[in-house]
N, C-alpha and C positions, 0 to 999 in steps of 0.2 A: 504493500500500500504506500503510497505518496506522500509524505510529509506535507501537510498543509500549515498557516501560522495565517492569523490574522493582520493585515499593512493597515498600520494607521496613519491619514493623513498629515501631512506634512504642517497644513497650519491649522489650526484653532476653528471650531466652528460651532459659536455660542447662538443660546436665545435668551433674550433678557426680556425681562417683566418688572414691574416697576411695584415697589410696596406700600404701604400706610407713611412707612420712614423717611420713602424717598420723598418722599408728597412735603411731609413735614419738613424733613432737611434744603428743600430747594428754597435758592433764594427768594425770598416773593417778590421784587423787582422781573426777573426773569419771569415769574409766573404770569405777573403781568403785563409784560411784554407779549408770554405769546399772546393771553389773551386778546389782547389790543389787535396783534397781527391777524390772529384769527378772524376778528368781524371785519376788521379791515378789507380781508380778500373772500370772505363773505360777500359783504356787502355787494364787491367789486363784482364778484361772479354773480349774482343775482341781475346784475343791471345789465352784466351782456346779454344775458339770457331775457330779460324782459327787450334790450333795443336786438334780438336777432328774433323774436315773436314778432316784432310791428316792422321786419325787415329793412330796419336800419344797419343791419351788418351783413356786409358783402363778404362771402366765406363761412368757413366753419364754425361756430363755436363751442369750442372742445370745452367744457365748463368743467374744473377742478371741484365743485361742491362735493364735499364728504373724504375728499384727500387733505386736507390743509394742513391736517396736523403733520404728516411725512417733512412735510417743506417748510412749515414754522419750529419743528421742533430742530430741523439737521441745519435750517440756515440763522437760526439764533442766535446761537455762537458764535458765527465767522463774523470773519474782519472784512473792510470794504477791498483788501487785497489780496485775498482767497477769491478764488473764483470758481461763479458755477455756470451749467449750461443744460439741457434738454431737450424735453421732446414737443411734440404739435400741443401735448395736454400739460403747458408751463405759464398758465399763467400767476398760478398759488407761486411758485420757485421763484419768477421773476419781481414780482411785489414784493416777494418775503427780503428779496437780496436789495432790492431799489428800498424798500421801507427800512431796513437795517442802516444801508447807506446812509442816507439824509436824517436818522434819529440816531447815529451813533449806535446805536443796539438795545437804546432803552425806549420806554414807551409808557407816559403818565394816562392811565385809564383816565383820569377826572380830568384831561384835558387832553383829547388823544391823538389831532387832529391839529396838525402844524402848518406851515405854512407849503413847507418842504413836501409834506406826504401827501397835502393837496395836489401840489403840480405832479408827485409821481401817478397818483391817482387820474388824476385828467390827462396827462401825456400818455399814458398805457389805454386809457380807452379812447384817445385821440387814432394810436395807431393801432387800436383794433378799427375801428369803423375807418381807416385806409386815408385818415388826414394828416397835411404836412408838417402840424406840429409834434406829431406821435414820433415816440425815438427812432424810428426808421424813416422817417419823412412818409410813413404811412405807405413805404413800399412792402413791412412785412407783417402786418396784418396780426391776426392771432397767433400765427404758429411761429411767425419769425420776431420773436423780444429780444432786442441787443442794448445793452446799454454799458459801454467799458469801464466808465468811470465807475459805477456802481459793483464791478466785478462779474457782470453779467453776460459771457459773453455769446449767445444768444443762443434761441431755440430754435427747431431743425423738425420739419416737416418728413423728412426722411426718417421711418423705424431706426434707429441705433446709429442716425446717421452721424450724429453730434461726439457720439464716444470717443472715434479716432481722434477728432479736435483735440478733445478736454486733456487727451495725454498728450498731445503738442503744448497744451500751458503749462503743464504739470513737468512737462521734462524744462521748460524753461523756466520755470519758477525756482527747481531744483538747480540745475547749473548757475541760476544768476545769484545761489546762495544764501535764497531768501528761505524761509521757516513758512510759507505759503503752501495754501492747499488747492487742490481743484473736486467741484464735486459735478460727476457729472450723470445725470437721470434720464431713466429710461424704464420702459413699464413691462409688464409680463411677456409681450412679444419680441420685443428686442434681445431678450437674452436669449432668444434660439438664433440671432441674425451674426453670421460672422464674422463680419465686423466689431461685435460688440465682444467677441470669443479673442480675436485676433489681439485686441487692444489690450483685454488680460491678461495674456500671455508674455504679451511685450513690456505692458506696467511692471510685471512679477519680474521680469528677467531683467529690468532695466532701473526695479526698485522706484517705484515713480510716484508723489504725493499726490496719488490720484483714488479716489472713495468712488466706487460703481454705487448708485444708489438707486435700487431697484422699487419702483412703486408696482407692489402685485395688485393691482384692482381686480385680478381673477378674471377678466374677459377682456378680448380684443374682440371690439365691437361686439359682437355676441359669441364667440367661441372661446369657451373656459378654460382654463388652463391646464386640467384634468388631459383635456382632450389634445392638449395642442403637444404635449410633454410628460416624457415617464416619470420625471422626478419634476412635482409640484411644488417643491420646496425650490423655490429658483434659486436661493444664495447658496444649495450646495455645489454650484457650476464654480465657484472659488477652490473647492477643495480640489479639483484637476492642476489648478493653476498656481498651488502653494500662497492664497491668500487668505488673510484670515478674515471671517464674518460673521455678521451678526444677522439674527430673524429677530422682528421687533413687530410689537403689536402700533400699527402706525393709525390706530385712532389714538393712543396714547403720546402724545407731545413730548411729555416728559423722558419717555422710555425710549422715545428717537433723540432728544438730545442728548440720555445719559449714553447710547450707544454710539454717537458720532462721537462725544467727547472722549472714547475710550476708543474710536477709529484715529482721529486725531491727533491724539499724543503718538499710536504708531507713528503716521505718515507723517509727523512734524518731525518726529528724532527720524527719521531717513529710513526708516526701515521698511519701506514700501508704500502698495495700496491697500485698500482693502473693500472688501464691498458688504454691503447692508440692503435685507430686503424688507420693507414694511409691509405687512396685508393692511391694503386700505379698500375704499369702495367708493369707485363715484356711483352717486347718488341719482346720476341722469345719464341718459344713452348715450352713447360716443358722441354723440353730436346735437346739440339743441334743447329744446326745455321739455323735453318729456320724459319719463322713466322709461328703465328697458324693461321692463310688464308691459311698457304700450306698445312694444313689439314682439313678445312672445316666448323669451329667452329667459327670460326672469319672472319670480314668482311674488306678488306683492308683500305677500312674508316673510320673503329673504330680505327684502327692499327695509320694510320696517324692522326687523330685528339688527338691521346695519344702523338703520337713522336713528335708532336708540343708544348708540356706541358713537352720535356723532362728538367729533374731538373738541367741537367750542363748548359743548355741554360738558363734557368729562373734563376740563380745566375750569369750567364756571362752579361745578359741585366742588369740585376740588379746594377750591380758595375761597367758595363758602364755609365751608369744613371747617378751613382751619382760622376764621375771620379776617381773611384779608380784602374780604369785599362782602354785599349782600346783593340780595337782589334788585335792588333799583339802581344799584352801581354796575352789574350786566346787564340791565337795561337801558341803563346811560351808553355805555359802550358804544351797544349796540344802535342804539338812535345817533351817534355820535358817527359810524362808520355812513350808517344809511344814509344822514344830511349831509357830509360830505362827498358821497355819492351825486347825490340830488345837485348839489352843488355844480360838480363835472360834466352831469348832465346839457343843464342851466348853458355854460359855456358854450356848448360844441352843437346844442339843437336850439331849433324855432320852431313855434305853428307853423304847419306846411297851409299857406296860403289858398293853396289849391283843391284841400283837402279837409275839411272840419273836422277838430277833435284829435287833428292827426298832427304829428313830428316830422321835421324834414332836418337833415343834419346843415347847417347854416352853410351858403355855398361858398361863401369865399373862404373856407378852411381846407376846399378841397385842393390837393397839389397842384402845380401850375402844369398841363398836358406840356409842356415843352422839357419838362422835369424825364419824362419818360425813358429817356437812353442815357442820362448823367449816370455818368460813376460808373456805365457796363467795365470800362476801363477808367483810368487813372487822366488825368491829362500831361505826364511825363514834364511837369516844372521841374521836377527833381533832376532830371540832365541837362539844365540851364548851367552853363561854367565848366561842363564837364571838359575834358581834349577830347578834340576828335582827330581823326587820320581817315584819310580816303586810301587804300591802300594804292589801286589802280592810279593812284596821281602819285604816290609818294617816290618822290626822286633821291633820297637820301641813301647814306651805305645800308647797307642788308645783309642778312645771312640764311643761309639754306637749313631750312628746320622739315621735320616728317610731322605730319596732320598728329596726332598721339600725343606727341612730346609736347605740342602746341595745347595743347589740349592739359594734358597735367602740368605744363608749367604755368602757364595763366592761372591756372584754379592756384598751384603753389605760391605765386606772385599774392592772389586777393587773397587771401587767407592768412598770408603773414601783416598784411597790412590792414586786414577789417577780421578784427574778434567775432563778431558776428556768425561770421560762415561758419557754418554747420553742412557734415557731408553724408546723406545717411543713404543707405540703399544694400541689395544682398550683395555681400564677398566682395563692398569695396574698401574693404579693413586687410582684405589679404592678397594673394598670389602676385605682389609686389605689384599692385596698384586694380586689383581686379579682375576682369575676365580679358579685358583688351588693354591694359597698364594705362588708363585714362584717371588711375586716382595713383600714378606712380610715386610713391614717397611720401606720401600726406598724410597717411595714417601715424609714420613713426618722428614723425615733426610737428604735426599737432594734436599731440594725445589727446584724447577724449571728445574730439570734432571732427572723425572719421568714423561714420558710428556704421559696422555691420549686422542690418536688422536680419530676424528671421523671416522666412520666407512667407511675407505677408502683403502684399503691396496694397491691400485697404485699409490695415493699421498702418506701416508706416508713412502711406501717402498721407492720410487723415494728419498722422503726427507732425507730417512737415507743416501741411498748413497751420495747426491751433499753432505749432511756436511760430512762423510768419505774422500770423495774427496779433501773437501775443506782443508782437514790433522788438523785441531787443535780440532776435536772432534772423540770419537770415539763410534761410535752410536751401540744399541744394539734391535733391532727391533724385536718385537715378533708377529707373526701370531698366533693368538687364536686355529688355527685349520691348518692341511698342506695346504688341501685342496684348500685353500684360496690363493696359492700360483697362481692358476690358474689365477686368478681377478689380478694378478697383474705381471702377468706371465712377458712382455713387460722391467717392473723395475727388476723385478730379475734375468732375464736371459739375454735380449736385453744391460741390461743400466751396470746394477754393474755386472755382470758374466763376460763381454766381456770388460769393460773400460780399465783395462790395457792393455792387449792386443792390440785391436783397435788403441788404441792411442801412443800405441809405445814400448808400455811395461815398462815402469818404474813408472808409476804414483802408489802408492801404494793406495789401497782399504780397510782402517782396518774398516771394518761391521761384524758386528755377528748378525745374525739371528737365534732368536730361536723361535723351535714350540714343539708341542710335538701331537705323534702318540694317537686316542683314543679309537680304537677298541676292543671291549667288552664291551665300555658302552653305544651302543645302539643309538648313534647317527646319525648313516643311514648313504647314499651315500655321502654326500656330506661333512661330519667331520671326515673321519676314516681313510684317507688314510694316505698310508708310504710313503713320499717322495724320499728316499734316491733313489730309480730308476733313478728317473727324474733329477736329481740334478749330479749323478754321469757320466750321458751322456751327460751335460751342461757343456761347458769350464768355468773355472775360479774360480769356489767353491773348496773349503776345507769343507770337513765333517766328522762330529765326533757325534757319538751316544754313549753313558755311559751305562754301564748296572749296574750301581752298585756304592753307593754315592761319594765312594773316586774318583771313577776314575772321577765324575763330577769334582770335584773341579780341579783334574790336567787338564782335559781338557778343561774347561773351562776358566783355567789361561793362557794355551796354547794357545787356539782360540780368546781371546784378548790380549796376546802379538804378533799375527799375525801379517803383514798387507795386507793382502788379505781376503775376505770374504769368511766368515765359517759359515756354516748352523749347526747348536747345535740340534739335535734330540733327544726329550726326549719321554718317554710312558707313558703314568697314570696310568700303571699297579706297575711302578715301585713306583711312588710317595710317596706310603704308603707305601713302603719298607725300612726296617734300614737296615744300617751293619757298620760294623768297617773303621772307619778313624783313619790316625793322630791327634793323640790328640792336642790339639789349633793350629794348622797349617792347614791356609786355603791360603796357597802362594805358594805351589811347584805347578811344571809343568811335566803332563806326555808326555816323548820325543813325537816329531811329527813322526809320521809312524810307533808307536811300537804295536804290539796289543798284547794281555794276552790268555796267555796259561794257561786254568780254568782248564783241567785237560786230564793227558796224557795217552799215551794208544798205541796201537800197530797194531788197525785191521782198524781203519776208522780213515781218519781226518772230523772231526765235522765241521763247519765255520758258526756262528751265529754273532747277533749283538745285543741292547737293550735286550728286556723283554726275546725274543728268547733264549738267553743263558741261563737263566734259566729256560727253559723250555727245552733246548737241553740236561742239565745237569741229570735232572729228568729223561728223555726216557734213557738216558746214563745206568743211574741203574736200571732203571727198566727192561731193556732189558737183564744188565748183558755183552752186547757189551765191548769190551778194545779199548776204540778209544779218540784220543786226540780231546778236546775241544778248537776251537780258537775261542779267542772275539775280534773282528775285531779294536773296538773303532774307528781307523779312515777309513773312506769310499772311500774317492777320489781318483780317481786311478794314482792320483801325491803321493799320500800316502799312500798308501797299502803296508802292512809289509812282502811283499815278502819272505822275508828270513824266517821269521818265519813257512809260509805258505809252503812252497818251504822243509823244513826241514820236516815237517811232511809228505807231500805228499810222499817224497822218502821212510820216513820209513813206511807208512801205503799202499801205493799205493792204496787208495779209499778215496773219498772224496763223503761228503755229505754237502749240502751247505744248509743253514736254514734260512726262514722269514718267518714274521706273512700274511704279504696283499697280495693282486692281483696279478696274475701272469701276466697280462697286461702291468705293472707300474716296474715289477719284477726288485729287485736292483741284483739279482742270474744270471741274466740273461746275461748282458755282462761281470761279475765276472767270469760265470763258462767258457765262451766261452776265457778269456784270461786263466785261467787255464789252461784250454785243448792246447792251444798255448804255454804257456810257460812247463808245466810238462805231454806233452803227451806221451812221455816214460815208464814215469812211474807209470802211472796209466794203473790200471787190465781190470778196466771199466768204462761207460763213467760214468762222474761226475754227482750225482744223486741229486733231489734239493726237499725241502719242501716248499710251496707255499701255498697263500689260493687258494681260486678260482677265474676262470674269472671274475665274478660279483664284484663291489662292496659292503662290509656287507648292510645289510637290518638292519632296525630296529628291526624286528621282533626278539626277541631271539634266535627261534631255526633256521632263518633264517641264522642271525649273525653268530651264532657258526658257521653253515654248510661253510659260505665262508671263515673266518680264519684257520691260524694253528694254533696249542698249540703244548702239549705234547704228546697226542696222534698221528697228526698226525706224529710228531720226530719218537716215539716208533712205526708205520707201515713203516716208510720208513726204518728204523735200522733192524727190521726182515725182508727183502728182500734181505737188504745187508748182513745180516747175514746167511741170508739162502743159498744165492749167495757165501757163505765162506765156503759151508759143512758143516753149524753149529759151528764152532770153536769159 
């Protein structure tokens, strides 16, 4: 027979209940803080839910009633430099952090109602009903609360989307040497999402002062947590990941702050994260003012045996108990939240003129429609004074460098000179600078800002942005392959693509993501693709692909003085390529939006990018065609070098537009259709394009070849055009 022994897990995995003692023992200032909080976001959640009945609220309204004690009891404590973040159902979290903010963390019941908690009040239902005074400029609605100053750093429409962030503050909090925590919330369905698994993993291995605080309401929309998951006990998904947790009864206020303060003191002395699950209950349907009885899912008995556990009542008996208040002092309170309500109301609506009896939200509060595209990007004041170098013009001495070396030495150059850079991504900490030595040396010259993640690219992408966000790092994230961008699709287009924006447009995002393109060496479907398609029809990125080593170094110096996220496209074709740079200058910047004219001509304009242009250059002379060469360098169509483009279309009137991948994914594809919008005049014929094939490359060799273009296919599509000329 087998020797068996029972394994016990690695961290602690408590439940705490809260006693007669604790009640006793707690400060009554604090008691009455929460209480205050509690009617406070009470109040708050009543009135969305009355202005989303009379269709005053455009979107969702996820109503927190019956969760509040989770969020007043975990955000009590913290300081306005601890931060927290969540989910679409955050409005309890985000008040609890803004009303902590502006009262310092106390709260006088017999006068509870400040000047301060007013404006937080009316600015949060300002940007719920989608107005310009609301902390988003009323672009993020219910689900998106952001407010930095208060530590907030916002909520996330995305199931578990927010998580990868919150360990991006959390690793920055920790390196900047502060004693700061991050908390960040997500409800019974997030902890199946992996994302939200990924970032555990990486917290625990990375030791990161980040609290999973898991709100179990027991149902996503109507499917119970029984049914969705074998173990209902969601905080035992920490004991996988060596974190220690707590189960807390989270109608009790008390017994989530006594269990965050005992998360706390972990994650404060360094010794990781830790996660906390409370069983709460909202009180109404995922969405709007009815209960889930009025849909079938729930039994009005359950309904009431939960509302009799609600958390403002078991903190109001509570501090009757021990006489630190009576009943017409929670009933002050509470008349005290509600006129203040009435208040914010007052402000932000009129009689709807049109309408008897009826509310209209007052129109000149609404954003100004011209407001509509600010902030998808940055407006780049920040490269005001920078040097630039045109490389193509630079007549100075030079020296012959290979694409690679250009490549880690620039990243070596900005790193020794901006603290900042942060290098994180798989096995760029090893095999002397990675998989293609583009992090060659950097790991063992800047300990602990060459970070190699586990193989996760929805946690560690997530992670770059929250430190991005967090503004005092400036993170530099590499995908092994584009490909991969898929896996993490949620973090790079959901999270860092759309944050400024979303949130109001001023927050700046300086991330740089690099990958680089690897087709032709055989690495099948799933490693070869060209992003730039995908990336150029997603808001918020900035892209820049090099064909040629100087131009990395300017753009690269470019794309980290941004502060908007720039995806850095490089090819492995190029890697083992030299050519002439400036000699010991690895600090100029090539302008934003310029792209290089390789070479001129009269009968086609060419339009390539990476490896492409040298392969556009090739069918160039082999054809014998006189047609100008443009290299795009930057991609985004916030940067596209128009004028450049624009000048040759006039003199050549034909374009032929060039890439290596899929015409699926095709970056040619909304490129050539704004051409034709912008210079249809002047073109003879429509704009002709070189693409691979539908398929993604195979492994197969000759399969490979058949789905790419190279030079050949350049030099079939230039004798069409050519032929299309008379021959000339």
């Amino acid at each position: 027979m087998p020797k068996r022994r029972r394994l016990d897990p690695k961290a602690p995995w408590l439940e705490l209940t809260t006693t007669a003692q604790d009640w006793k023992g707690a400060d009554p200032a604090l008691l009455a803080t929460m209480l205050g909080q509690l009617h406070l976001i009470r109040a708050f959640e009543e009135t969305v839910l009355e202005l989303a009945g009379d269709g005053l609220v455009h979107g969702p309204a996820h109503s927190s009633i019956g969760q509040e004690g989770g969020a007043v009891g975990s955000i009590v404590g913290l300081g306005s430099t601890d931060a927290i973040n969540g989910s679409h159902r955050g409005h309890h979290q985000f008040l609890a952090k803004a009303i902590n903010h502006v009262s310092g963390g106390v709260l006088d019941p017999a006068s509870l109602v400040t000047d301060g908690i007013q404006t937080v009040l009316q600015r949060t239902l300002a940007e719920i009903l989608g107005l310009a005074q609301g902390y988003c400029r009323g672009r993020g609605g219910s689900m998106h609360l952001q407010w930095f100053e208060a530590g907030a750093l916002g909520t996330n429409a995305i199931v578990g989307g927010g998580v990868p962030l919150a360990a991006g503050n959390a690793w920055a909090q920790k390196h900047a040497g502060t004693a700061d925590v991050t908390v960040s919330y997500f409800g019974d369905g997030a902890i199946n999402i992996g994302s939200v698994l990924e970032t555990m993993n990486l917290a625990s291995a990375w030791k990161l002062p980040l609290a999973f605080f898991i709100e179990n309401n027991l149902y996503a929309v109507s499917t119970t947590v029984a049914e969705a998951t074998g173990e209902p006990r969601l905080s035992a998904r920490a004991l996988g990941f060596g974190i220690p947790s707590w189960r807390v009864d989270g109608m009790d206020p008390l017994a989530v702050h006594l269990a965050m303060k005992d998360a706390e003191k972990l994650m404060r002395s360094g010794q990781g994260p830790a996660v906390i699950e409370v069983e709460v209950y909202r009180f109404f349907h995922q969405n709007g003012p009815y209960p889930g009885s009025a849909f079938g899912y729930r039994t009005k008995e359950e309904e009431a045996e939960w509302r009799a556990r609600d958390p403002l009542d078991r903190v109001a008996r509570e501090m009757i108990a021990l006489g630190q208040i009576d009943e017409a002092g929670v009933a002050s309170v509470r008349e005290q939240a509600q006129s203040a309500m009435r208040d914010a109301v007052a402000q932000l609506l009129e009689a709807d003129p049109e309408s008897a009896g009826k509310r209209r939200i007052r129109p000149e509060l609404w954003p100004d429609t011209d407001f509509v595209n600010v902030g998808v990007r940055g407006d780049a004041s920040e490269l005001n004074g920078v040097r630039t170098l045109e490389p193509t013009a630079y007549a100075g001495e030079t020296e012959t460098k290979k694409f690679v070396d250009a490549v880690a030495g620039v990243m070596d150059r900005r790193m020794g000179q901006d603290e900042r850079i942060v290098v994180l991504g798989e096995d760029v900490h090893r095999l002397n600078g990675g998989t293609n030595g583009a992090t060659k040396g950097l790991a063992k010259k800047y300990e602990g800002r060459v970070l190699g993640t586990p193989i996760s690219e929805n946690a560690f992408a997530g992670l770059g942005g929250g430190m991005a966000l967090d503004g005092r790092y400036r993170p530099v994230v590499e995908f092994m392959y584009p490909d991969f961008m898929w896996v993490a699709a949620d973090q790079v287009f959901n999270q860092i693509g759309k944050a400024r924006h979303m949130f109001g447009g001023e927050n700046p995002v300086p991330l740089v993501l690099r990958t680089k393109v690897a087709m032709g060496s055989g690495y099948g479907s799933q490693h070869l693709m060209d992003p730039a398609g995908i990336f150029a029809t997603s808001p918020g990125w900035r892209i820049v692909a090099p064909s040629s080593p100087a131009d990395y170094i300017g753009l690269i110096n470019t794309a980290l003085a941004l502060q908007d996220p720039v995806l850095v496209i490089e090819h492995v074709d190029l890697y083992g390529d030299t050519g002439e740079v400036p000699a010991g200058d690895l600090d100029y910047c090539i302008p934003l939006g310029t792209a290089a004219l390789r070479r001129e001509g009269n009968d086609v304009t060419v339009i390539s990018y990476l490896n492409m242009v040298k392969h556009s250059l090739e069918a160039v002379e082999q054809t014998g065609i006189d047609a100008d060469v443009i290299d795009l360098r930057w991609l985004d169509r916030a940067s596209i070098d128009w004028d450049t483009i624009g000048a040759s279309i006039r003199k050549t009137n034909s374009v032929l537009l060039v890439e290596q991948g899929a015409r699926g994914t095709s970056y040619g594809g909304w490129l050539s259709d704004e051409i034709q919008r912008r210079f249809f005049d002047y073109l003879d014929q429509p704009v002709e394009r070189v693409t691979g094939g539908e398929a993604s490359p195979s492994i197969s060799r000759v399969l490979e070849r058949a789905a790419i273009a190279r030079t050949e296919e350049v030099v079939a599509a230039l004798e069409l055009i050519k032929r299309g000329m008379g021959g000339r």
